[in-house]
DRENNURO-331593 format. One record per residue: residue in three letters; x, y, z of N, C-alpha, C in turn; residue number from 1. Coordinates in pm, 1 decimal. Example, Ala and Ser with C-alpha at 12.3 -4.5 7.8 and 13.67 -1.06 7.14 Angstrom:
<atom 'ALA'; <1319.0; -569.0; 780.0>; <1230.0; -450.0; 780.0>; <1320.0; -330.0; 780.0>; 1>
<atom 'SER'; <1285.0; -225.0; 708.0>; <1367.0; -106.0; 714.0>; <1290.0; 3.0; 787.0>; 2>
END
This chain:
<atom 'UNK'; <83.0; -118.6; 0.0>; <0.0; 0.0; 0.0>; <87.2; 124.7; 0.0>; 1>
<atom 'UNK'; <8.1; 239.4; -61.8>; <118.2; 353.9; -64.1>; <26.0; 475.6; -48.2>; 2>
<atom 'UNK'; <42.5; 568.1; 27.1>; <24.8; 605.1; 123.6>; <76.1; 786.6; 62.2>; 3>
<atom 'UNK'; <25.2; 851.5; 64.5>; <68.5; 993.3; -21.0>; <-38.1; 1095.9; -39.6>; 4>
<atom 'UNK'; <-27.2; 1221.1; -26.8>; <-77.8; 1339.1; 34.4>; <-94.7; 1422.2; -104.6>; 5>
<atom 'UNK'; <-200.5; 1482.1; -128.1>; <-239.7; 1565.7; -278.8>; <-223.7; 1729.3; -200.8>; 6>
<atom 'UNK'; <-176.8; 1787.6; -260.1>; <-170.1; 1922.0; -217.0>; <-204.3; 2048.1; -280.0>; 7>
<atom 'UNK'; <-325.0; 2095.8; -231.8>; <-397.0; 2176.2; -307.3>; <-338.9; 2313.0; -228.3>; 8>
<atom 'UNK'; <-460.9; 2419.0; -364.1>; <-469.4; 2568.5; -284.6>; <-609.9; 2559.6; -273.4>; 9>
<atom 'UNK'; <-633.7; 2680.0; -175.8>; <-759.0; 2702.5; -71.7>; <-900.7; 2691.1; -212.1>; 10>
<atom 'UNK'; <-880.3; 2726.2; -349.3>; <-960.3; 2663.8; -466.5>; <-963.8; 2515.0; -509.7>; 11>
<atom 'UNK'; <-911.1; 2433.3; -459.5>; <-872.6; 2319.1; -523.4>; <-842.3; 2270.6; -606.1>; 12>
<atom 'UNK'; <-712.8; 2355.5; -651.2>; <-624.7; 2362.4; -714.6>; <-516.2; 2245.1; -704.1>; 13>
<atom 'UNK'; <-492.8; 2171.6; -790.0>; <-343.2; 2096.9; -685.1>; <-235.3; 2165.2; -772.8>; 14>
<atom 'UNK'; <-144.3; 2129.8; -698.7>; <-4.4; 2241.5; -638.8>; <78.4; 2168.7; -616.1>; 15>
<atom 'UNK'; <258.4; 2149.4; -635.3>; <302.3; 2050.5; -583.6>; <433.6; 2109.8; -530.3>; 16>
<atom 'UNK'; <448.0; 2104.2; -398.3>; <519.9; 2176.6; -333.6>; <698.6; 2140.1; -311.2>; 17>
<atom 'UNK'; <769.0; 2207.7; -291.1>; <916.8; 2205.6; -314.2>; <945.4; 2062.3; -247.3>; 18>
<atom 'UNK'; <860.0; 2056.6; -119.6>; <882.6; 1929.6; -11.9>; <804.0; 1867.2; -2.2>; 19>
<atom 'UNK'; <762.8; 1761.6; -143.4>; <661.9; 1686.9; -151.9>; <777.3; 1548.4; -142.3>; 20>
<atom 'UNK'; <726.0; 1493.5; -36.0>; <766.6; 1391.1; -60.0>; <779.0; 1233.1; -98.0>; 21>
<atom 'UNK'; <673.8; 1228.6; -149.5>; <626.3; 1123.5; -222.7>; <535.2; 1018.9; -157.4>; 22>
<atom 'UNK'; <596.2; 815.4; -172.2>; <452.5; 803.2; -70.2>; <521.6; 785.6; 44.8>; 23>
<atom 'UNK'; <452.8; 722.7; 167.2>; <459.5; 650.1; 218.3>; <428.4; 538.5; 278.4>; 24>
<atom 'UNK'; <486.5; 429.3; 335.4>; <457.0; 275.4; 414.1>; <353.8; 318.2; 467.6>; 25>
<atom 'UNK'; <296.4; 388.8; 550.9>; <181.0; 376.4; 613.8>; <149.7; 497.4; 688.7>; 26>
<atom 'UNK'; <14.1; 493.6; 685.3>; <-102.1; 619.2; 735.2>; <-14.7; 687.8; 821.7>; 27>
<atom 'UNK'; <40.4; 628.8; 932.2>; <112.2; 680.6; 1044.5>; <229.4; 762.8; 1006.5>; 28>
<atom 'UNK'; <314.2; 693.0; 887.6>; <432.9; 773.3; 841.4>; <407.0; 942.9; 760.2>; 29>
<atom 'UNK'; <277.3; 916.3; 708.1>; <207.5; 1043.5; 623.3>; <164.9; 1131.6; 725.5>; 30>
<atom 'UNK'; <112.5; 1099.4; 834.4>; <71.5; 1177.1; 939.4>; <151.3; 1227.0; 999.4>; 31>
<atom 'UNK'; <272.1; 1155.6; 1033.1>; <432.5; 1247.1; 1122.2>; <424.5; 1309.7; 1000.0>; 32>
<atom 'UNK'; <482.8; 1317.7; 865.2>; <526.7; 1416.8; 816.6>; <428.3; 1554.1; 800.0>; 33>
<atom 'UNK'; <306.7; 1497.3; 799.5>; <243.4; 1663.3; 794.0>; <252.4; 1776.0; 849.9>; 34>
<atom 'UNK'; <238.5; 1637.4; 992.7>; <243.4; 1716.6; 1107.0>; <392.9; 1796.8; 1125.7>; 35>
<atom 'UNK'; <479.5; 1770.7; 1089.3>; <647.5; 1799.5; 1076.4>; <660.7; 1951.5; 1007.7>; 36>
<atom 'UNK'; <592.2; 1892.0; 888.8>; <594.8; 2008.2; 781.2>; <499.6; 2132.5; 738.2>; 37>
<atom 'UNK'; <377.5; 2081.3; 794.5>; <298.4; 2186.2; 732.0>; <282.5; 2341.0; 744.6>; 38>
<atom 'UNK'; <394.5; 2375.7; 812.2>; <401.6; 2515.3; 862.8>; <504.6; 2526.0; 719.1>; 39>
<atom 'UNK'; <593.7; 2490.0; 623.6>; <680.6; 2462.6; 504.5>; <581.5; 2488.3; 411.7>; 40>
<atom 'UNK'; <483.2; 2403.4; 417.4>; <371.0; 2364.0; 301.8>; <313.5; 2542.2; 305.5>; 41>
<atom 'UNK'; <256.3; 2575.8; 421.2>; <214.9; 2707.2; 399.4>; <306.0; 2779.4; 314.2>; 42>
<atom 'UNK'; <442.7; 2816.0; 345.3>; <485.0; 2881.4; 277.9>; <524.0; 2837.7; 154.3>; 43>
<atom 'UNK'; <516.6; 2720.4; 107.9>; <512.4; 2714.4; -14.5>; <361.4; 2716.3; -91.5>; 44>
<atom 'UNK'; <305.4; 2803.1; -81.2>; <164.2; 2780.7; -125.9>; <43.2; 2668.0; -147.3>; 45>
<atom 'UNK'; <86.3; 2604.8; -25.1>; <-19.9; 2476.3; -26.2>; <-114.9; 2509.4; 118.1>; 46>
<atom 'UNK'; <-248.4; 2538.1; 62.4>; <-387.8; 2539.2; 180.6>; <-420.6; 2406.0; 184.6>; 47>
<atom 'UNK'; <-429.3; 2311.2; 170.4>; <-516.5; 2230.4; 209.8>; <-422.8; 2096.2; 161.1>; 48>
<atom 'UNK'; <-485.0; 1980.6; 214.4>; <-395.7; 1830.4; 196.5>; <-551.9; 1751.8; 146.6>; 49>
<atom 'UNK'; <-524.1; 1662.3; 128.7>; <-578.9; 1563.4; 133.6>; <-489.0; 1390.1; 59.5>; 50>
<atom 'UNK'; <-561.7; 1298.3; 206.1>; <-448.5; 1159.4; 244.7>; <-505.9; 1074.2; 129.5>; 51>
<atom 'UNK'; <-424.4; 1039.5; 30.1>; <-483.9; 911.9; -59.0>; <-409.7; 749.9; 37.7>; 52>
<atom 'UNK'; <-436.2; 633.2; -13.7>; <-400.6; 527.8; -43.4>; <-445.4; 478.1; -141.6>; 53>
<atom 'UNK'; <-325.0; 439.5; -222.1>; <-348.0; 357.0; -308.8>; <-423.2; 488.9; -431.2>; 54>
<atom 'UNK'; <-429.5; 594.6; -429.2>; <-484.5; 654.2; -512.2>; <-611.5; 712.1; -487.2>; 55>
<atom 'UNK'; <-689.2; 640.7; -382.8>; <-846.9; 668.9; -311.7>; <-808.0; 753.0; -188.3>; 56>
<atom 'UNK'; <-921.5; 843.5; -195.7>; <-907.7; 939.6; -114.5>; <-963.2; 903.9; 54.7>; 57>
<atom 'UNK'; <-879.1; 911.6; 178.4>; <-880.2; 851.1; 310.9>; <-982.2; 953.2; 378.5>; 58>
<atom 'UNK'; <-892.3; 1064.0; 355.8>; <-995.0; 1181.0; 398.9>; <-904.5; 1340.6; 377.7>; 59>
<atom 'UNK'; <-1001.9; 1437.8; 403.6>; <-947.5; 1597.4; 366.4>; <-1029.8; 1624.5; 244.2>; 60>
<atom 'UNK'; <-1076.2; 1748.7; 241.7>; <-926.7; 1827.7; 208.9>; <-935.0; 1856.0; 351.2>; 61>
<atom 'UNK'; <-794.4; 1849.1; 410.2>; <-772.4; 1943.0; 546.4>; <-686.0; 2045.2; 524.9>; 62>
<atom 'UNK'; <-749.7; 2195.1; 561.3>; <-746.9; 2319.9; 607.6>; <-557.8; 2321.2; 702.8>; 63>
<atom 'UNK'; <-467.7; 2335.4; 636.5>; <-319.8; 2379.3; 700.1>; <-349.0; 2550.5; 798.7>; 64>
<atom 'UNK'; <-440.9; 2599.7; 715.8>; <-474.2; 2754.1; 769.8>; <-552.4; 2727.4; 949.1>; 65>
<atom 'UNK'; <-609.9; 2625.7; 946.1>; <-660.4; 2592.2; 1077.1>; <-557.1; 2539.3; 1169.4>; 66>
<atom 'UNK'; <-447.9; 2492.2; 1169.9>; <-356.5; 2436.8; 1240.3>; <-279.0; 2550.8; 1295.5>; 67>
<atom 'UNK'; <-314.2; 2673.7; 1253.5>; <-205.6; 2784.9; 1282.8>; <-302.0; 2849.3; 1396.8>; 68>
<atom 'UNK'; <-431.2; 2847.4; 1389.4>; <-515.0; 2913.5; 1492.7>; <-532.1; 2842.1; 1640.3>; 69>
END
């Protein structure tokens, strides 16, 4: 399974940011990195995520602009 993050703007737009890093082994590994990075992702012009596996969407779009409030 592979495990990888779509990265839009606040239109739903996708966008693919300097520090995209491709997939990963599992839900848990995609989740440390968001959580790691998404203050990066802002400044590279990415609002919103959303978690695929396998290509199907897990869940999101989630709001990066809400994590700052």
């Amino acid at each position: 399974m592979a495990w990888e993050w779509r990265f839009e703007r606040a239109d739903g737009s996708v966008t693919e940011p300097a520090a995209a890093p491709g997939d990963f082994g599992t839900q848990g590994d995609a989740e440390s990195w968001i959580g790691e990075t998404w203050q990066e992702l802002l400044e590279q012009g990415v609002d919103q995520v959303t978690l695929l596996e396998d290509g199907t969407e897990v869940y999101g779009p989630m709001n990066l602009h809400a994590a700052q409030e």
